[in-house]
mmCIF file of the N, C-alpha and C atoms, coordinates in Angstrom:
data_MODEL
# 
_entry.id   MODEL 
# 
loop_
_atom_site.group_PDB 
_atom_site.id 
_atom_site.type_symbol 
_atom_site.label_atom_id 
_atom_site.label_alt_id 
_atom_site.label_comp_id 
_atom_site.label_asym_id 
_atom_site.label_entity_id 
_atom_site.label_seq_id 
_atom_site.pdbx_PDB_ins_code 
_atom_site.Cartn_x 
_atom_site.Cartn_y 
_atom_site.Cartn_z 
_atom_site.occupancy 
_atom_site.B_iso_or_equiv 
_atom_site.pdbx_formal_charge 
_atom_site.auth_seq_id 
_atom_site.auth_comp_id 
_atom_site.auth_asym_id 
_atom_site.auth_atom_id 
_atom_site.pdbx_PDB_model_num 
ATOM 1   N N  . UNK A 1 1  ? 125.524 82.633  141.058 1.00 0.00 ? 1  UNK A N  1 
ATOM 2   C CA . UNK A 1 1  ? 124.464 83.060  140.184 1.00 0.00 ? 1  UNK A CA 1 
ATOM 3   C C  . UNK A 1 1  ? 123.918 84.403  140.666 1.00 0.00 ? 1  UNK A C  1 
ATOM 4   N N  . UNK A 1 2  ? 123.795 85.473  139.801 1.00 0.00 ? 2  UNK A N  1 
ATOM 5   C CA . UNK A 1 2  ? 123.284 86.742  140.134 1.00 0.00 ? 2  UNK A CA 1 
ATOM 6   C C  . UNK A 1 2  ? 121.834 86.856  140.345 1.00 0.00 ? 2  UNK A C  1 
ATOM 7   N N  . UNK A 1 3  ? 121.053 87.290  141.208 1.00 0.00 ? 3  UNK A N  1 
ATOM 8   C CA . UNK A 1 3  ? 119.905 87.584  140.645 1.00 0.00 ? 3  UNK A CA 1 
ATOM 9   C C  . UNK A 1 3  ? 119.620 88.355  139.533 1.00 0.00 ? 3  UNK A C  1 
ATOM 10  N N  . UNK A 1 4  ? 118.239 88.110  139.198 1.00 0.00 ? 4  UNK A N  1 
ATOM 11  C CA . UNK A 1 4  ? 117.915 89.513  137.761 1.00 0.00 ? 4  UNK A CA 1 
ATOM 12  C C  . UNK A 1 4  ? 117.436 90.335  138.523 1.00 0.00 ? 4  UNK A C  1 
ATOM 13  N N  . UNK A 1 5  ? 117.716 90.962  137.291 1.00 0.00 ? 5  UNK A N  1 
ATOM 14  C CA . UNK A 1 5  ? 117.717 92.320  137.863 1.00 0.00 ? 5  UNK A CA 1 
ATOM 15  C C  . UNK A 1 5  ? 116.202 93.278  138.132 1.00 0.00 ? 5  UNK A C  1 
ATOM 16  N N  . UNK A 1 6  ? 115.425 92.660  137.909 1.00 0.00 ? 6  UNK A N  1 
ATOM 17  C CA . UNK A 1 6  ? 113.938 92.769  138.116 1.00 0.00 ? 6  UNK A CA 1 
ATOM 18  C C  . UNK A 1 6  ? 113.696 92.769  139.217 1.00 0.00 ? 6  UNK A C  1 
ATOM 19  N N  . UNK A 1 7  ? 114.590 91.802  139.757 1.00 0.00 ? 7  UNK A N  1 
ATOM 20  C CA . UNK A 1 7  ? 114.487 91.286  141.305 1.00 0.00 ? 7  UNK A CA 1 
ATOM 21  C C  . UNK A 1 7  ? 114.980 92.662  142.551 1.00 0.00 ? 7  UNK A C  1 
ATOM 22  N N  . UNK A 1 8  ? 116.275 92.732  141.801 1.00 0.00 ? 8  UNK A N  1 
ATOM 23  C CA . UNK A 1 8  ? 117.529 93.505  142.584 1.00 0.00 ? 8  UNK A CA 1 
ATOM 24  C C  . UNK A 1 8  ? 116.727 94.948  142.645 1.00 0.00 ? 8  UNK A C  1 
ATOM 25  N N  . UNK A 1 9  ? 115.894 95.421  141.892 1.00 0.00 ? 9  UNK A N  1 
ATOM 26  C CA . UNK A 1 9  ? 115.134 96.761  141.483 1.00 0.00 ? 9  UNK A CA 1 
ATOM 27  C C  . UNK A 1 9  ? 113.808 96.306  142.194 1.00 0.00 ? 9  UNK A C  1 
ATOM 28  N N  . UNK A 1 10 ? 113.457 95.816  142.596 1.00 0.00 ? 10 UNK A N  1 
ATOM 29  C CA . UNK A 1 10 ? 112.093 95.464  143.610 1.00 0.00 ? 10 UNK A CA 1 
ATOM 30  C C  . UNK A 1 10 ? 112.577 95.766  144.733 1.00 0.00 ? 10 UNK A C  1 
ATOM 31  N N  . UNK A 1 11 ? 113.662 94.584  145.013 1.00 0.00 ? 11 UNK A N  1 
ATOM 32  C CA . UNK A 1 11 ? 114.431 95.080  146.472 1.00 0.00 ? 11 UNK A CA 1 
ATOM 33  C C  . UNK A 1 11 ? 114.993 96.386  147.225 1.00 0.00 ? 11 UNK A C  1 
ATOM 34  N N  . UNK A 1 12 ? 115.591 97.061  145.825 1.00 0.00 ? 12 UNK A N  1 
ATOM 35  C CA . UNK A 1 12 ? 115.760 98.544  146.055 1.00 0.00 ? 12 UNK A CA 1 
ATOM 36  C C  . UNK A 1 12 ? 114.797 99.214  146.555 1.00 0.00 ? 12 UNK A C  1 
ATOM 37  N N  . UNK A 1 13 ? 113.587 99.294  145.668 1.00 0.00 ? 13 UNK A N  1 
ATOM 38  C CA . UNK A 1 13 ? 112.521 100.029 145.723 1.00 0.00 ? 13 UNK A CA 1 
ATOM 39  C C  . UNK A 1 13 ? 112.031 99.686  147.437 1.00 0.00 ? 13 UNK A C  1 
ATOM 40  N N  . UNK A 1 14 ? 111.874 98.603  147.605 1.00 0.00 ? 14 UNK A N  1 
ATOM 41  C CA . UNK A 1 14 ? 111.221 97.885  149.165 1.00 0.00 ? 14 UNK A CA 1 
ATOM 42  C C  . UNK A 1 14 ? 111.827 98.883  150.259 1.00 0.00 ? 14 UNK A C  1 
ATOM 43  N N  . UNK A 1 15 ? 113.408 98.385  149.719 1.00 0.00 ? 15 UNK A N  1 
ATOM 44  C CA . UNK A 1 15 ? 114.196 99.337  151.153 1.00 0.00 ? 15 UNK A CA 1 
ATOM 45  C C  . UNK A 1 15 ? 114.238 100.892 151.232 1.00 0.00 ? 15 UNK A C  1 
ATOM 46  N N  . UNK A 1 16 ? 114.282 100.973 150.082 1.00 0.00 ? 16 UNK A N  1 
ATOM 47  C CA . UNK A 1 16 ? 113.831 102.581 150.161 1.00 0.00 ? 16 UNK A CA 1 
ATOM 48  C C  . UNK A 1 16 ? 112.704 103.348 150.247 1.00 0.00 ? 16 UNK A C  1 
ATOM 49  N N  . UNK A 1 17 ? 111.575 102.416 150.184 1.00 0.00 ? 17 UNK A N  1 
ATOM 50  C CA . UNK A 1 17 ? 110.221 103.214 150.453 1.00 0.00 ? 17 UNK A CA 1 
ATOM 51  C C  . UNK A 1 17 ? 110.042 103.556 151.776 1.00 0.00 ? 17 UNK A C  1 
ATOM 52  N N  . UNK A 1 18 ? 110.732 102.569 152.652 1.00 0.00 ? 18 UNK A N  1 
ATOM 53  C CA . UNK A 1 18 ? 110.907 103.092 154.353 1.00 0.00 ? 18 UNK A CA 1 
ATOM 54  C C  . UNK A 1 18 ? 111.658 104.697 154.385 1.00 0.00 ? 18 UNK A C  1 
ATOM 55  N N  . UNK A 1 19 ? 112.543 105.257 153.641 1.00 0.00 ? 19 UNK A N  1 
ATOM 56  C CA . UNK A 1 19 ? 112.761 106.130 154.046 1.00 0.00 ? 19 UNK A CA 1 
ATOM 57  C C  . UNK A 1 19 ? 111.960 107.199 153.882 1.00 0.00 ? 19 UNK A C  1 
ATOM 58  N N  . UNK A 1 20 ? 110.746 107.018 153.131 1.00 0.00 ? 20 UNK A N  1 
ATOM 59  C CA . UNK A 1 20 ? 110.091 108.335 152.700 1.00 0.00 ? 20 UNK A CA 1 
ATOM 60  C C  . UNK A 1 20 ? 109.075 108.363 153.683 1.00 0.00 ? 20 UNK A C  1 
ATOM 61  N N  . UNK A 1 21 ? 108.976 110.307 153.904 1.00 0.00 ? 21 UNK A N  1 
ATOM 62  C CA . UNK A 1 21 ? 108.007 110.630 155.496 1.00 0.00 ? 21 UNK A CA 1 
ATOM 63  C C  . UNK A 1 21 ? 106.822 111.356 154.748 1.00 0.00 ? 21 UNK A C  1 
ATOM 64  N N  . UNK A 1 22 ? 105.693 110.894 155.214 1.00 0.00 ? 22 UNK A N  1 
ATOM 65  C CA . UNK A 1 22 ? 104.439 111.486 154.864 1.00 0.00 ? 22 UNK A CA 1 
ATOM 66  C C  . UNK A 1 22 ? 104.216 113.204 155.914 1.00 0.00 ? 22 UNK A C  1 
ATOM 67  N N  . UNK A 1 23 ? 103.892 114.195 155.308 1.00 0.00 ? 23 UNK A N  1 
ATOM 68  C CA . UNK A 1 23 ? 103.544 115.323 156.037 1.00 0.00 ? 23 UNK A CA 1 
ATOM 69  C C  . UNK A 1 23 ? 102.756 115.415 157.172 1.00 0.00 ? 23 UNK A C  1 
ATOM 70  N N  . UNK A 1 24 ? 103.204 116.011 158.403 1.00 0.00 ? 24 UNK A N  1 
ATOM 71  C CA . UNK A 1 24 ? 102.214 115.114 159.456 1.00 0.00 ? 24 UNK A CA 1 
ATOM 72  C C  . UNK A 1 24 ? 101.501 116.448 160.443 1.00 0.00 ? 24 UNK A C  1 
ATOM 73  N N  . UNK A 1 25 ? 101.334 117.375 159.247 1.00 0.00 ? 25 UNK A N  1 
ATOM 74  C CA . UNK A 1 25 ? 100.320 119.095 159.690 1.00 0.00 ? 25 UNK A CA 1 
ATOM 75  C C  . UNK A 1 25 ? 98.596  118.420 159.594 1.00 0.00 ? 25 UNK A C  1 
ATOM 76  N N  . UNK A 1 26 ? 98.064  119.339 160.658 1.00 0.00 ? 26 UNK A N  1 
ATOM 77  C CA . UNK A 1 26 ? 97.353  118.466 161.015 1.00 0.00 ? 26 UNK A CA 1 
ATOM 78  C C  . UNK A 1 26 ? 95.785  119.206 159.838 1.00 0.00 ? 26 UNK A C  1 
ATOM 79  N N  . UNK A 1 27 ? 94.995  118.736 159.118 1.00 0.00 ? 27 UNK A N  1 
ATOM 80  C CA . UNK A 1 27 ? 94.330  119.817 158.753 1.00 0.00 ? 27 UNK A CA 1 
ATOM 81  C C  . UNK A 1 27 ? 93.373  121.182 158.916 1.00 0.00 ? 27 UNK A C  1 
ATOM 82  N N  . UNK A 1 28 ? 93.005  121.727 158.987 1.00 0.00 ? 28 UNK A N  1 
ATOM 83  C CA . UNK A 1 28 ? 92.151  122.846 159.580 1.00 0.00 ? 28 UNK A CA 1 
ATOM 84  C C  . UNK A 1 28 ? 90.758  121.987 159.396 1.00 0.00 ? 28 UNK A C  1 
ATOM 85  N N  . UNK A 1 29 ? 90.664  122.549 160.773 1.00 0.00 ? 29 UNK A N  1 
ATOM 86  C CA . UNK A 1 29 ? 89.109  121.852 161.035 1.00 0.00 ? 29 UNK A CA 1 
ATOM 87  C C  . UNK A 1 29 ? 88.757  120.583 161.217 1.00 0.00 ? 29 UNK A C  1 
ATOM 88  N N  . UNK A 1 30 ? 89.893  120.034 161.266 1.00 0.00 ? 30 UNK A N  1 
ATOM 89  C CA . UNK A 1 30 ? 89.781  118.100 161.134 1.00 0.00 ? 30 UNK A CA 1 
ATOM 90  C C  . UNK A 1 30 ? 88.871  117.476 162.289 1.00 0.00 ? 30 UNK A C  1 
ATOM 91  N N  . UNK A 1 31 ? 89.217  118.290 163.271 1.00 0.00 ? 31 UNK A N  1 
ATOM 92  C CA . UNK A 1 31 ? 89.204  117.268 164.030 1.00 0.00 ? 31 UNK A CA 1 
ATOM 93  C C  . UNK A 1 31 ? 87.464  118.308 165.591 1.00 0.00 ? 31 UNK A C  1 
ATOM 94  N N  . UNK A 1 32 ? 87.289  118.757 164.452 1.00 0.00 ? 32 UNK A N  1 
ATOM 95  C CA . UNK A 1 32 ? 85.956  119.803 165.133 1.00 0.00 ? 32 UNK A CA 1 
ATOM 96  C C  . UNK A 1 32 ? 84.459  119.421 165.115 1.00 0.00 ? 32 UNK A C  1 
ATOM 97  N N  . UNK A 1 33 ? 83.921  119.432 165.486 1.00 0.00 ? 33 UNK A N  1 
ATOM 98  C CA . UNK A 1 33 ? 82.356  118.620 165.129 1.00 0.00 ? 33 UNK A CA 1 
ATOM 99  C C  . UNK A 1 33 ? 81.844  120.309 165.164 1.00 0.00 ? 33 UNK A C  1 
ATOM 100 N N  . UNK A 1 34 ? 80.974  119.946 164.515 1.00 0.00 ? 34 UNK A N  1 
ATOM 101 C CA . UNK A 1 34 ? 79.748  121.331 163.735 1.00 0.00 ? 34 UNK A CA 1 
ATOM 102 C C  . UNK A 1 34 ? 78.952  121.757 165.173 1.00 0.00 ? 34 UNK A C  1 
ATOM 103 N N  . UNK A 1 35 ? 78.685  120.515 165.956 1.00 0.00 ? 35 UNK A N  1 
ATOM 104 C CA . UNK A 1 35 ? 77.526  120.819 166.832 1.00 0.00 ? 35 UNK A CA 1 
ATOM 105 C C  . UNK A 1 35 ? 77.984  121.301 168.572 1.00 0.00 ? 35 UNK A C  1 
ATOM 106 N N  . UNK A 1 36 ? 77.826  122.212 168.894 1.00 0.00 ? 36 UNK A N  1 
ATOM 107 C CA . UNK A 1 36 ? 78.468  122.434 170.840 1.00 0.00 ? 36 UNK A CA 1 
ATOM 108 C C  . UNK A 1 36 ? 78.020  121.555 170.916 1.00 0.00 ? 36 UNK A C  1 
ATOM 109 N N  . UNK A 1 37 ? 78.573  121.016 171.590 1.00 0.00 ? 37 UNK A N  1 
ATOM 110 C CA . UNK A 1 37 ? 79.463  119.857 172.488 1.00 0.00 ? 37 UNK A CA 1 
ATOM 111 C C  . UNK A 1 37 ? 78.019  119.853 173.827 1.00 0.00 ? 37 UNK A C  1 
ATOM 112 N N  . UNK A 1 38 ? 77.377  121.148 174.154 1.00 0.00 ? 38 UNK A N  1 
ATOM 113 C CA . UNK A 1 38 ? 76.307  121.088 175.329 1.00 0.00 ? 38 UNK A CA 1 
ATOM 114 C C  . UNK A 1 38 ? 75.369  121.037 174.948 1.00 0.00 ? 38 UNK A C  1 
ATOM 115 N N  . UNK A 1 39 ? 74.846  120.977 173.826 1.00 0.00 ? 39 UNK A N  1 
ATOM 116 C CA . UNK A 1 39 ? 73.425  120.562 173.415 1.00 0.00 ? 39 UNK A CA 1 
ATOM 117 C C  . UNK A 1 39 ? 73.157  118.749 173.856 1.00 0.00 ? 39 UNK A C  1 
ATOM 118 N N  . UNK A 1 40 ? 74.392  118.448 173.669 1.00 0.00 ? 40 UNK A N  1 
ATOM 119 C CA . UNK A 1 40 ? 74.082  116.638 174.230 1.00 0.00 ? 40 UNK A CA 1 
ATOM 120 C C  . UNK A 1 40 ? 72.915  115.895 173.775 1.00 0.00 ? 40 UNK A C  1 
ATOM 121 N N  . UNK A 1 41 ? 73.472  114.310 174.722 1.00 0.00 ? 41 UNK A N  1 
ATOM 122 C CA . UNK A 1 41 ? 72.586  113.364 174.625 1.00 0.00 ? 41 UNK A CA 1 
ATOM 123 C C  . UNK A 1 41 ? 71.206  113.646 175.033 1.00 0.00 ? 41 UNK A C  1 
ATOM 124 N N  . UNK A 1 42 ? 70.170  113.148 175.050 1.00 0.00 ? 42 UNK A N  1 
ATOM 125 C CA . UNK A 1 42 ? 68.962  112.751 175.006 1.00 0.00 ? 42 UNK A CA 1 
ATOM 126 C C  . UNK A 1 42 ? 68.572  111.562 175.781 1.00 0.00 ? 42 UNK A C  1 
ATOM 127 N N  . UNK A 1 43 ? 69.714  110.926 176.648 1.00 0.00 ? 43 UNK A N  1 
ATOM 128 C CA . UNK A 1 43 ? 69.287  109.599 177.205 1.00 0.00 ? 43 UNK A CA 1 
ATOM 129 C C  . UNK A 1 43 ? 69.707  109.697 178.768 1.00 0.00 ? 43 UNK A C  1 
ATOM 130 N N  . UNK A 1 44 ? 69.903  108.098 179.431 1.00 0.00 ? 44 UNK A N  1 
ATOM 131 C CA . UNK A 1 44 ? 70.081  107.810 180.679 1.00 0.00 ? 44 UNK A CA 1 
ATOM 132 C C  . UNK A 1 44 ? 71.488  108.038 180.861 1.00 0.00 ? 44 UNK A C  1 
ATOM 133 N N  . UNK A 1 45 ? 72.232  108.420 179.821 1.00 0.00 ? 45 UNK A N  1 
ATOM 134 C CA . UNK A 1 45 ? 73.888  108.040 180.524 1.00 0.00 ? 45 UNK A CA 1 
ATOM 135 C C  . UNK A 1 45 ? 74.770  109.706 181.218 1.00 0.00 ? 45 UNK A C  1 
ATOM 136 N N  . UNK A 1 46 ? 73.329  110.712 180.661 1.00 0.00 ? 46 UNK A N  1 
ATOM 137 C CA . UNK A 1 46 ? 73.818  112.022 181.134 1.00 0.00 ? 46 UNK A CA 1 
ATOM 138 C C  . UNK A 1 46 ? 73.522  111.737 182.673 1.00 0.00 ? 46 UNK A C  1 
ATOM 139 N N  . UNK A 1 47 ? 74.234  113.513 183.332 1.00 0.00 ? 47 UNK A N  1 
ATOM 140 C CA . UNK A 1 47 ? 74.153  113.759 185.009 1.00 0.00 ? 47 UNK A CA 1 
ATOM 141 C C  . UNK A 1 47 ? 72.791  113.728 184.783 1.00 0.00 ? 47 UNK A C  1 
ATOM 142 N N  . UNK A 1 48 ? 72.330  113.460 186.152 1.00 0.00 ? 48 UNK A N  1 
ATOM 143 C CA . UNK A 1 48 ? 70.429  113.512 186.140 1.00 0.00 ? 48 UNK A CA 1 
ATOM 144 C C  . UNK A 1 48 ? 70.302  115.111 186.206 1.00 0.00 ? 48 UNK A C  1 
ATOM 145 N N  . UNK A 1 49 ? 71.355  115.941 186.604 1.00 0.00 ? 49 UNK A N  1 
ATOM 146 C CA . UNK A 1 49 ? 70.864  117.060 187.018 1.00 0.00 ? 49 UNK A CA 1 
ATOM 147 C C  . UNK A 1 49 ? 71.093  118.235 186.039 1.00 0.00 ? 49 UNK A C  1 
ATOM 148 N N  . UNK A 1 50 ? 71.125  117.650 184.730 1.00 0.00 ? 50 UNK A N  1 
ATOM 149 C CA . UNK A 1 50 ? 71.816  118.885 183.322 1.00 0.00 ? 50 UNK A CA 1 
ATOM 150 C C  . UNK A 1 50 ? 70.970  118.442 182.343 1.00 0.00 ? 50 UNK A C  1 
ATOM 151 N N  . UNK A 1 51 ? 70.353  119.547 182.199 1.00 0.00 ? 51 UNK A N  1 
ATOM 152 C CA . UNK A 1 51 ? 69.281  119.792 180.876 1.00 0.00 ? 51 UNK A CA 1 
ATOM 153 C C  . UNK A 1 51 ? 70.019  120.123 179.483 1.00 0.00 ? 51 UNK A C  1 
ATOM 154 N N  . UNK A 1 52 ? 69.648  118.905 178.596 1.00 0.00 ? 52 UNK A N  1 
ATOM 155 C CA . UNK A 1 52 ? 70.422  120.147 177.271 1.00 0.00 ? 52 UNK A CA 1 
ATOM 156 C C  . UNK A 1 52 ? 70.516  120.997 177.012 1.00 0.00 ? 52 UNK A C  1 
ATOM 157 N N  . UNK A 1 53 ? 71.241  121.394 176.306 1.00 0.00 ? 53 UNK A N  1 
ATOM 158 C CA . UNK A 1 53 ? 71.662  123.028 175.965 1.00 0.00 ? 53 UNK A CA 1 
ATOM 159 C C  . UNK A 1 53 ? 71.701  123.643 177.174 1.00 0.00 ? 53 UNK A C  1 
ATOM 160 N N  . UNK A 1 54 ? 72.266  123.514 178.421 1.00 0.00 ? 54 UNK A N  1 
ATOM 161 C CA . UNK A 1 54 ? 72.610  123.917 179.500 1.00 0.00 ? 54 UNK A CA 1 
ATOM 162 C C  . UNK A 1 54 ? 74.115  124.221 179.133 1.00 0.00 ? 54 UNK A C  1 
ATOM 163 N N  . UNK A 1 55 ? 74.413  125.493 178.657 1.00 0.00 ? 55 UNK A N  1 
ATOM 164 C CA . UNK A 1 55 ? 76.185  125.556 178.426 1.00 0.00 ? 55 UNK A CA 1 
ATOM 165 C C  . UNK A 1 55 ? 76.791  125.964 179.873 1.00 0.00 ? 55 UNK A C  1 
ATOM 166 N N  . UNK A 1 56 ? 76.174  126.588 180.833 1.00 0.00 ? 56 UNK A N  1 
ATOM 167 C CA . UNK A 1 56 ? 76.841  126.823 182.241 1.00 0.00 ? 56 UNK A CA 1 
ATOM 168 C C  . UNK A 1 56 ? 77.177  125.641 182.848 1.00 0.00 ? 56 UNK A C  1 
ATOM 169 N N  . UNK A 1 57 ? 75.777  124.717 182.583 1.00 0.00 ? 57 UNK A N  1 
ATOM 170 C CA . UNK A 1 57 ? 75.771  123.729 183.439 1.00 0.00 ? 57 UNK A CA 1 
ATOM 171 C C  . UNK A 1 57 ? 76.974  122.695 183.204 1.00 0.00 ? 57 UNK A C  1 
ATOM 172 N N  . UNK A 1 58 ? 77.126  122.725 181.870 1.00 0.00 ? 58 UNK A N  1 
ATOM 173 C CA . UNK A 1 58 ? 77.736  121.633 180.602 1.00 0.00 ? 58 UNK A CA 1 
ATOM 174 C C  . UNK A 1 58 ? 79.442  121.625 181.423 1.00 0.00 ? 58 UNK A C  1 
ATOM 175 N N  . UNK A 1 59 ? 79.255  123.658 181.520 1.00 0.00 ? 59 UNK A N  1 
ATOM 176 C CA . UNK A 1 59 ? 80.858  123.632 182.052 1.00 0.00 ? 59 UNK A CA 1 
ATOM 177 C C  . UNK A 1 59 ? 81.175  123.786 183.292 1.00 0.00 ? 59 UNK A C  1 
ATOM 178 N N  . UNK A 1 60 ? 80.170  123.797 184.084 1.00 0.00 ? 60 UNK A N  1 
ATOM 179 C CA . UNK A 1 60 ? 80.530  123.448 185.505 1.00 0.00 ? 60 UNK A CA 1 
ATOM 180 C C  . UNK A 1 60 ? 80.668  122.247 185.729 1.00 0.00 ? 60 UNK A C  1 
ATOM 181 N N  . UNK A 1 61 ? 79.988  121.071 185.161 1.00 0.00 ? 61 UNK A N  1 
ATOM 182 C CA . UNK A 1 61 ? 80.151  119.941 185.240 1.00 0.00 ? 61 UNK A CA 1 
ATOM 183 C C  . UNK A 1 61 ? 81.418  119.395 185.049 1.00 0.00 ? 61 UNK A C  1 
ATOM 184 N N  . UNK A 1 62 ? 81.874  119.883 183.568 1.00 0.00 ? 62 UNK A N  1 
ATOM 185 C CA . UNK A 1 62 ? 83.522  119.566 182.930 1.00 0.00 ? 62 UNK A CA 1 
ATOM 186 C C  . UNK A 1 62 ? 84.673  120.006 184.191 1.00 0.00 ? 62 UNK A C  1 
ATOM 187 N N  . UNK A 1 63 ? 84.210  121.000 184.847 1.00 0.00 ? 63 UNK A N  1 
ATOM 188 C CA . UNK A 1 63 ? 85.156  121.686 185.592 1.00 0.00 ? 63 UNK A CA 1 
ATOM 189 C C  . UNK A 1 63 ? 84.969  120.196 186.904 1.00 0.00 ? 63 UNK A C  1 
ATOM 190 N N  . UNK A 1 64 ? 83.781  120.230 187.111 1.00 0.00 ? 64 UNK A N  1 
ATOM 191 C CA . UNK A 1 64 ? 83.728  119.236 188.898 1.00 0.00 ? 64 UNK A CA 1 
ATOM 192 C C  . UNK A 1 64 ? 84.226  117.920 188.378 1.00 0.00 ? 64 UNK A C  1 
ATOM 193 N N  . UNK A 1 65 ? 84.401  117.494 187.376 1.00 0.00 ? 65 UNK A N  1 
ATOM 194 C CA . UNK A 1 65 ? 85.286  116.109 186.755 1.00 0.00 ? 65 UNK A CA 1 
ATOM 195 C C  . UNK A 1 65 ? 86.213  116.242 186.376 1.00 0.00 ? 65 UNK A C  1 
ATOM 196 N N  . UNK A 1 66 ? 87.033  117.163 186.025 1.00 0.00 ? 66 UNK A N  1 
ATOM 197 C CA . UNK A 1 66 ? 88.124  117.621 185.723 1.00 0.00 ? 66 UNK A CA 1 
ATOM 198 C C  . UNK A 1 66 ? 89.107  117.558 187.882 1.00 0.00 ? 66 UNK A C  1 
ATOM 199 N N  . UNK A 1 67 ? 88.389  118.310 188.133 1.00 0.00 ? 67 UNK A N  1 
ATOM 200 C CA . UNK A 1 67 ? 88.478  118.209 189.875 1.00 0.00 ? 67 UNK A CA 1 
ATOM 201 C C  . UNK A 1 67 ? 88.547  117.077 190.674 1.00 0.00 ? 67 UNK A C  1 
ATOM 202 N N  . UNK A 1 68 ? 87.699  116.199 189.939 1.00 0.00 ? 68 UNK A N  1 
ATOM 203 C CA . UNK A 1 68 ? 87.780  114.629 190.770 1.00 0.00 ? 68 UNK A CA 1 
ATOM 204 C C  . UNK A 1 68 ? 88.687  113.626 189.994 1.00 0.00 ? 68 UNK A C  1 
ATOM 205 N N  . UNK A 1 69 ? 89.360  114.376 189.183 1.00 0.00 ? 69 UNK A N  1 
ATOM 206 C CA . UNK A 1 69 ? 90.801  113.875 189.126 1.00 0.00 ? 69 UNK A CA 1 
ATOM 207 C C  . UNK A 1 69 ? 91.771  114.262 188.963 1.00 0.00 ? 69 UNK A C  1 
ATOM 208 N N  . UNK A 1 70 ? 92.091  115.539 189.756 1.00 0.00 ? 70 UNK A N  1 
ATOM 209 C CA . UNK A 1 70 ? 93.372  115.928 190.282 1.00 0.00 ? 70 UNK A CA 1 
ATOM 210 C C  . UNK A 1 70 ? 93.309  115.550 191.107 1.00 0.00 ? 70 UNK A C  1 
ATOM 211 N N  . UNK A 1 71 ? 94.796  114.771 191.198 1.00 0.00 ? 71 UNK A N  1 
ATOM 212 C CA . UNK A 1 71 ? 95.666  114.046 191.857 1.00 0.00 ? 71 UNK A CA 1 
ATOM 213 C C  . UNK A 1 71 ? 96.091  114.658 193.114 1.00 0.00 ? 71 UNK A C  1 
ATOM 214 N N  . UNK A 1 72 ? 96.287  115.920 192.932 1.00 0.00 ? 72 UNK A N  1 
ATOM 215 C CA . UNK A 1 72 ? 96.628  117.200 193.977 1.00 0.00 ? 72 UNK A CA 1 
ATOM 216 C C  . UNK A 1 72 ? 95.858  117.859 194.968 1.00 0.00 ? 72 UNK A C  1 
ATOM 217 N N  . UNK A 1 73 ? 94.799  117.373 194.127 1.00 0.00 ? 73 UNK A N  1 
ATOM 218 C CA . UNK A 1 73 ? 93.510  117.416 195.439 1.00 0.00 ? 73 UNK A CA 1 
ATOM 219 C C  . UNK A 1 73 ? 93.115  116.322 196.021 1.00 0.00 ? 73 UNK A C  1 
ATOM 220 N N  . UNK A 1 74 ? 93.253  115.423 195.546 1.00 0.00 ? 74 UNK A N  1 
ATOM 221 C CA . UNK A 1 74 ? 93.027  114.022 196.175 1.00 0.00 ? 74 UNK A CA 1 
ATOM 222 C C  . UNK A 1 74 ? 94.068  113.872 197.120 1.00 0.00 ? 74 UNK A C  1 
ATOM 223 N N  . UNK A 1 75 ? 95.059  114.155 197.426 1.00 0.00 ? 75 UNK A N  1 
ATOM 224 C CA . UNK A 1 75 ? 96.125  113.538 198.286 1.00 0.00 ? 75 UNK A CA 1 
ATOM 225 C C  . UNK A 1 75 ? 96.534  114.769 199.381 1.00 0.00 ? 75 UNK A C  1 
ATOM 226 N N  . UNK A 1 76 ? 95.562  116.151 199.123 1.00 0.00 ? 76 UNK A N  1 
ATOM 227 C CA . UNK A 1 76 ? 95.638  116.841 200.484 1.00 0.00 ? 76 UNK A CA 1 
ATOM 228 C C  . UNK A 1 76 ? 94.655  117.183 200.912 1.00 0.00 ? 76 UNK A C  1 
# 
């Protein structure tokens, strides 16, 4: 007994929708927030020692945590 063909044309469609690739460019601006990044929180979970809108401070900080985990400095 054959299937119908309603069937056989579903199945097609199924296996072939795997082959199709969605565009994967990423968009402009996607992925940016409006606000620097050093104006910050307002609470307990910042360094005690960085005032908002401290942008020196913001990136000396990024830099001394960035530092306490290289691996390369840790092991000489």
């Amino acid at each position: 007994m054959r299937p119908p063909l309603p069937a056989a044309a579903l199945l097609a469609m199924l296996a072939l929708s795997a082959c199709g690739e969605r565009e994967q460019t990423l968009a402009a601006g996607r992925h940016k927030s409006p606000d620097e990044p050093w104006r910050g929180a307002q609470n307990g979970f910042v360094v005690k020692n960085w005032a908002p809108s401290d942008k020196a401070g913001w990136e000396t900080q990024l830099r001394q945590r960035a530092q306490t985990q290289n691996e390369y400095i840790k092991t000489n």
